[in-house]
N, C-alpha and C positions, 0 to 999 in steps of 0.2 A: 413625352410621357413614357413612352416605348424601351427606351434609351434610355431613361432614369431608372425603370424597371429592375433592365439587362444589366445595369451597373450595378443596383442597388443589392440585387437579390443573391450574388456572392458573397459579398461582404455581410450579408444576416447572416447565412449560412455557415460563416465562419467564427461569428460572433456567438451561434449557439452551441456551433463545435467546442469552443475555447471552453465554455462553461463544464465542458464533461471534462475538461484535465485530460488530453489525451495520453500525455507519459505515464502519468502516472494508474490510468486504467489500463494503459498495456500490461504493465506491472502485477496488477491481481490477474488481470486474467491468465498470462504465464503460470504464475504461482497455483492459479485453482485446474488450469491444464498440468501439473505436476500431478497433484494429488490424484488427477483422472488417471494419469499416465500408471502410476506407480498403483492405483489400486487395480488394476489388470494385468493378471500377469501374460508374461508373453506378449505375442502381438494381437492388436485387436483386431476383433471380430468388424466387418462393416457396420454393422446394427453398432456396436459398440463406438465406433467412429462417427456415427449417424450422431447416436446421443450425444457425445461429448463436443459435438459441433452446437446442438441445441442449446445445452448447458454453456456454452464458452459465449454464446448469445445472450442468452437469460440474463446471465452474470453481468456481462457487458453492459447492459441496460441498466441493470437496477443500480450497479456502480457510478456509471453515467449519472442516474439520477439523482444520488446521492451527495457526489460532485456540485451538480448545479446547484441543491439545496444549499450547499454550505456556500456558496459566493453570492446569494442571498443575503445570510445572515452576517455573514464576514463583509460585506460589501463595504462597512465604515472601514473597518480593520485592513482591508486590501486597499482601500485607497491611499491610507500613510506609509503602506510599505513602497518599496519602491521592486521588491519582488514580484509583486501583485498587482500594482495599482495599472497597468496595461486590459487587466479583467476587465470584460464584458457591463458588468455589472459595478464595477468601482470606479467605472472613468462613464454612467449613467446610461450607457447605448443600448442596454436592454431593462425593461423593467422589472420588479419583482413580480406582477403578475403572470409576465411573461413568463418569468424564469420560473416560479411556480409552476404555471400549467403545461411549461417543459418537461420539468421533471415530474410530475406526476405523470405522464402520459408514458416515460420511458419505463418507470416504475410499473406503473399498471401492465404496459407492452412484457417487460423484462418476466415480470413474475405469472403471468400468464404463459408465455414459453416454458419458464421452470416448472410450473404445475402440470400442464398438460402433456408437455411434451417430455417431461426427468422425471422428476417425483415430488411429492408434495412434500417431503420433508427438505428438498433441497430449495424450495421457494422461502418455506418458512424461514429456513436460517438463514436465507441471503436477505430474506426481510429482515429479520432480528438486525443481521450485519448494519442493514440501511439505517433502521433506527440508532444502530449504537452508534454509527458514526456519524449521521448526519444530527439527531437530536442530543444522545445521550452525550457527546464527545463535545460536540462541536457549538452547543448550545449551552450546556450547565458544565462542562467539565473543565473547557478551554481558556476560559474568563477568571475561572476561581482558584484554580492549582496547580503551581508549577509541577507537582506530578501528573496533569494532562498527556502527555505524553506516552506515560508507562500501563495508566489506565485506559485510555483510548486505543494504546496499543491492541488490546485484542480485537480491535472489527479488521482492523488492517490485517491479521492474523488469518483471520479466517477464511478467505478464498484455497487454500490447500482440503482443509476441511470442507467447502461447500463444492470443490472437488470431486473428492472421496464420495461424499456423499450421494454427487449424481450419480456415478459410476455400481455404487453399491447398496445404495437404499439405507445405510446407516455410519456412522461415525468410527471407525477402528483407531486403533493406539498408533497405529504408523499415521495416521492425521492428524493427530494430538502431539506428538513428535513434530512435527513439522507447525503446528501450531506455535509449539513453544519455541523454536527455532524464530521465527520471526516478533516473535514476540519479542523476544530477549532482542531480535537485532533492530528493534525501531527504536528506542529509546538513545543508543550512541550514533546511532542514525541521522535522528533530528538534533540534538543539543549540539554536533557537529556543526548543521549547518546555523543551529541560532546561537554559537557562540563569533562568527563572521559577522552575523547579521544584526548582532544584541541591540544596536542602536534600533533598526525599523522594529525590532518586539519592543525594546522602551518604549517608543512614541506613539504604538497602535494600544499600548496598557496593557500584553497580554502580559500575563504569570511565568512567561518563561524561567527555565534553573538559573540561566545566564543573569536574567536581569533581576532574581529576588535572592538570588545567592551569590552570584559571583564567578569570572571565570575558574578560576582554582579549580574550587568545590565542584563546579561543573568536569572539567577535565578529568578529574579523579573518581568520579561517577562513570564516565567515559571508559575509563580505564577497564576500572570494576565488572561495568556489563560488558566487555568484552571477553574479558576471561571468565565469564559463566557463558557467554554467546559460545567461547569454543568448546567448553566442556557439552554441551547443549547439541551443536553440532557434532559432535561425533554418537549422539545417540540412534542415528541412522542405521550404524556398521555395530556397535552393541549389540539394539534389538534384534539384527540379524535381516534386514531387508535393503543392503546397501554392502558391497564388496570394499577391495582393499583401494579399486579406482575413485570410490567415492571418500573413501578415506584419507587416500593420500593428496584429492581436493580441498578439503575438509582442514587437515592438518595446516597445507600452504596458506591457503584465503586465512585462516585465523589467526597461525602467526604475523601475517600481513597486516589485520586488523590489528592485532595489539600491538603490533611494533607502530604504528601509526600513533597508536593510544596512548602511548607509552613516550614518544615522541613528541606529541600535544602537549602531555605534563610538563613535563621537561623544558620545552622551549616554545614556548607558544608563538605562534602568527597568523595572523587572518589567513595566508596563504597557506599554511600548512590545517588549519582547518579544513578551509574548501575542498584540499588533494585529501582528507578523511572524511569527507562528504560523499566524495564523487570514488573513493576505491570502496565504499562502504555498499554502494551500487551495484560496483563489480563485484564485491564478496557474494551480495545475496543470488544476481545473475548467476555468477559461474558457479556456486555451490548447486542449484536448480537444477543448473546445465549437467551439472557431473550426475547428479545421481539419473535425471535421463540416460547418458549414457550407459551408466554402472548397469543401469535396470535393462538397457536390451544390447550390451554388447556383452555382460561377464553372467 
């Protein structure tokens, strides 16, 4: 029994891991340590490193918990894909009640940090986040409308802003900037990767662009939002909070981005989608990365 224990009790442990998405909660939290970064200017203070250590926690969690909610409710849906169906929860190893009082417990931990330890305005809106993407998105948005995507976009959005917000006790125009920056970059983001994928969205019945329009129509959409993503991106070095380092960032990743898009149109193949899936990655990485720099080296 001893021995069944010591074997058994890694493999939970990784099974309740799996459920928080780990890449992809690296992902916001980078993104919402951006917005800390950039709303201080200069180098921070410890107290200020203190917070943004609490806050990158809070976040962590309530993300986390959100996470688990939706492999939950996707659990039918993750089992047909063959992306998914490795999940926790789609191949039956954990249960919904389980996963439930996972993530409610992450949630309640998460935003208890944010409120006591950052500010109560920065709990709320990382709730709001939780709601939009685990209920509002993932629940009524994902099932019903191939523009789930564009709409849902904004919880994914928001870690820059729930950033800011710890850092500052309220919401400035350079986080709404960066807001729309990701905003604008999820929608070529994902149709990239469900135009690869279009068959596992067929068979799960979600509304993807791909499977209720078409690859074309999709591609051309592709295109589209990427030349508002770059015009979008340079509003960093406009508003005046981001140099010429970030800009000539800024410039490369975008023309990278649409020459990809542009590319897609033109001669389509699963394999060159995937390679505009995965530099669409690198775009949002290394633009992050640049204006870190821009902000404490220029």
């Amino acid at each position: 029994m001893t021995v069944n224990a010591q074997v058994g009790t890694p493999s939970v442990l990784r099974q309740y891991y799996a459920l928080t998405k780990p890449r992809v909660i690296q992902l916001i939290v980078f993104c919402a340590l951006i917005g800390m970064v950039l709303a201080v200017p200069g180098a921070p203070s410890g107290a200020q490193v203190g917070l943004a250590a609490w806050a990158c926690l809070g976040i962590y969690l309530v993300a986390a918990a959100a996470a688990a909610f939706n492999c939950i409710v996707e659990k039918g849906i993750d089992a047909k894909m063959r992306r998914t169906a490795w999940r926790p929860t789609a191949r039956g190893e954990l249960g919904d009640t389980q996963t439930l009082l996972f993530s409610a417990l992450l949630c309640g931990l998460g935003s208890a940090i944010l409120y006591v330890w950052v500010n109560p305005l920065t709990m709320w809106l990382t709730f709001a986040t939780f709601v939009g993407y685990a209920v509002v998105y993932t629940v009524i948005l994902k099932p019903l409308t191939p523009q789930n995507i564009v709409i849902g976009g904004a919880s994914g959005a928001m870690p820059p802003v729930l950033g800011w917000a710890a850092m500052t006790g309220d919401v400035g125009p350079e986080a709404l900037i960066l807001f729309l920056i990701i905003f604008l970059w999820t929608p070529p983001h994902f149709w990239a990767l469900a135009l690869y994928r279009v068959e596992d969205y067929r068979k799960s019945g979600l509304p993807m662009l791909p499977v209720t329009h078409g690859s074309d129509f999709t591609r051309l959409q592709i295109l589209l939002y990427t030349f508002v993503l770059f015009a979008a991106c340079l509003l960093p070095f406009v508003y005046g909070f981001s140099s010429w380092l970030y800009l000539a960032a800024a410039v490369v990743l975008g023309v990278g981005f649409c020459g990809y898009a542009w590319a897609l149109l033109r001669n389509y193949s699963d394999a060159l989608a995937r390679s505009t899936f995965k530099f669409s990655l690198i775009h949002l990485s290394a633009l992050f990365a640049a204006l870190l720099l821009d902000h404490y080296l220029l």
